[in-house]
N, C-alpha and C positions, 0 to 999 in steps of 0.2 A: 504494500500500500504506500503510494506516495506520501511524502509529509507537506503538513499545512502549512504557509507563508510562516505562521506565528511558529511553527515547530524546526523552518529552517532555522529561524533567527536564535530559538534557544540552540540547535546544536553548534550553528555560529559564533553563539558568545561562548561557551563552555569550551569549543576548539580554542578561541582565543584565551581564554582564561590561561588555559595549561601551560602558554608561554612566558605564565609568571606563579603558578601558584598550581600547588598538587593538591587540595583541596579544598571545590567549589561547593555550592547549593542552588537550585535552580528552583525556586517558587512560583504559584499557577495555580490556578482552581482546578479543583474536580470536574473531571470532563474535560480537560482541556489536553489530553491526549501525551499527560508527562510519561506515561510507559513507551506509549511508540517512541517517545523521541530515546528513552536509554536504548530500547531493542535497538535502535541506527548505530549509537555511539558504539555499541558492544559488536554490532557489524564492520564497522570500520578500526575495533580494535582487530576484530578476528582477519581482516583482510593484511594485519601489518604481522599475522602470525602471535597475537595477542588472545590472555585468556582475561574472560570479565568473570567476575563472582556479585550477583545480586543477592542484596542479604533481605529478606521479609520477617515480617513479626506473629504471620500467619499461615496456618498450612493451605489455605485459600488462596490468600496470595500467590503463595510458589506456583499452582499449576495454573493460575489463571496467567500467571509470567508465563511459564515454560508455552503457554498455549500462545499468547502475545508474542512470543518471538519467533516463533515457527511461523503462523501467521502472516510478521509484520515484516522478517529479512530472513526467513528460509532456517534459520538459525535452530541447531536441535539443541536442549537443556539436559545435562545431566540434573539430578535433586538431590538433595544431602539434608534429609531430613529423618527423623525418629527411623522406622524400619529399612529407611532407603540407604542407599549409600554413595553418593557417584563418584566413577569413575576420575583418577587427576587427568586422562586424556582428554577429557571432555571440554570441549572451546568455551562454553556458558556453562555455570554451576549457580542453582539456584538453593540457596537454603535459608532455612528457619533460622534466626539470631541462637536461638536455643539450643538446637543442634550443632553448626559452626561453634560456638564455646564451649563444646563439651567435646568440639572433636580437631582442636588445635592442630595438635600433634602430627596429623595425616598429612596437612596442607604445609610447606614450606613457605617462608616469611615472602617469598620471591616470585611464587605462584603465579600470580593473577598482575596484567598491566592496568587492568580496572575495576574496582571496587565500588558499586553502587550498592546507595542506601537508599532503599522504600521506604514509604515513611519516617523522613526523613528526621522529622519535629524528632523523634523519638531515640534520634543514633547517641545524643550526648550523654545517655544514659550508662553506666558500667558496667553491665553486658555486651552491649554495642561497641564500647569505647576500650575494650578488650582486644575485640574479633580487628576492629577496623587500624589497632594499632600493630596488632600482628603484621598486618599485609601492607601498613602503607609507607613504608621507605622506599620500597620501590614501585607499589601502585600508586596511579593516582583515585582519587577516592572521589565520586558526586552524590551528594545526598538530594531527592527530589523529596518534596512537600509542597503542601496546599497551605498549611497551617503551621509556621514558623517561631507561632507565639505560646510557648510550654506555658502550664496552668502553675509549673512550678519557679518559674523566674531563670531556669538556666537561660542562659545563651549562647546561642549556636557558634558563635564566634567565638568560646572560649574553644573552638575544638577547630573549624572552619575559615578560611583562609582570605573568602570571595564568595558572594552572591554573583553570579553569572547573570541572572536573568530574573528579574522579579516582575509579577506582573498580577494583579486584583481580578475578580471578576468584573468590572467596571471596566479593564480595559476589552472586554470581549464582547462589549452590548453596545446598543447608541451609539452614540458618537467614537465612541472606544475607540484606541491605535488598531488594534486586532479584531474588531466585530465583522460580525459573519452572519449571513443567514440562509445559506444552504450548501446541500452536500448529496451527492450521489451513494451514500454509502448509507443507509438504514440504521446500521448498529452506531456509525457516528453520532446520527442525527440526535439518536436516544440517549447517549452519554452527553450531549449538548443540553439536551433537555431538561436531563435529570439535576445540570448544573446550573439551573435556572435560566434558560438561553431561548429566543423564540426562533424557531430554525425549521425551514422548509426543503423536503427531501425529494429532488428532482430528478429524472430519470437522463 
């Protein structure tokens, strides 16, 4: 599936980010299509011979990934979650935060050229902040989120380098930089919607 104007511009900034900083955050509403755009990064790592590791905080998560990247760049996911186990050959390794910390040892610090964090709001925690410091002297790490602002006052930037890309739901309606209101794609339309969006799905 092609990417939207608004999803070139985030792999754009995040390309550029990397020319000064190994750990960004890329912020954007629900719905606004932040997995497709890791599924591209993590394609364009595998093209440089690069492995990515997406960490989630849900067994939901992982296979709704692994199905988003198959989907979105052809891309097949190993899982590394409770009874699973995947493969180190595996180009994409998608696992539970809770799993990856209990299975260190397996994964070498050197592993992975890319470290994505799903839900992002959630990485500066000390499970998260574990896994992700295992791997990140030599990956580089992007955490995506909707919701930036923890109920418990950390801040991301006590961990986090660079905002690559922020942007509101406000910028995607009205008048917005990035407002839109149609799409050939059906399942788009309804992830627009569900994001509060009025969006017309045209053949």
């Amino acid at each position: 599936m092609n990417c939207r104007p608004y999803q070139i511009a985030m792999l754009s900034a995040v390309r550029s980010g990397w020319e000064e900083f190994s750990k960004q955050v890329l912020i954007a509403p629900t719905g606004c299509g932040k997995t497709w755009v890791f599924c591209h990064m993590a394609k364009e790592y595998a093209d440089q011979g690069l492995r990515t590791l997406v960490l989630v905080d849900q067994s939901e998560l992982a296979f709704q990934t692994v199905d988003k990247m198959q989907r979105a760049v052809g891309l097949k996911c190993a899982v590394e979650k409770a009874e699973m186990s995947a493969s180190r050959e595996a180009v994409v390794v998608v696992a539970t935060i809770q799993s990856m910390m209990s299975r260190l040892d397996k994964w070498p610090s050197d592993h992975f050229g890319l470290v994505i964090a799903d839900e992002g709001d959630k990485s500066i925690c000390e499970s998260w902040m574990r896994v992700l410091k295992h791997f990140d002297g030599t990956a580089n790490v992007c955490a995506f989120t909707a919701t930036p602002w923890r109920s418990d006052k950390k801040n991301l930037g006590t961990y986090y380098e660079n905002i690559a890309f922020e942007a509101t739901l406000f910028d995607f309606i009205g008048d917005g930089k990035w407002a839109f209101d149609e799409t050939d794609d059906p399942e788009v339309a309804e992830q627009w919607r569900r994001a509060g969006l009025n969006v017309e799905v045209v053949s």
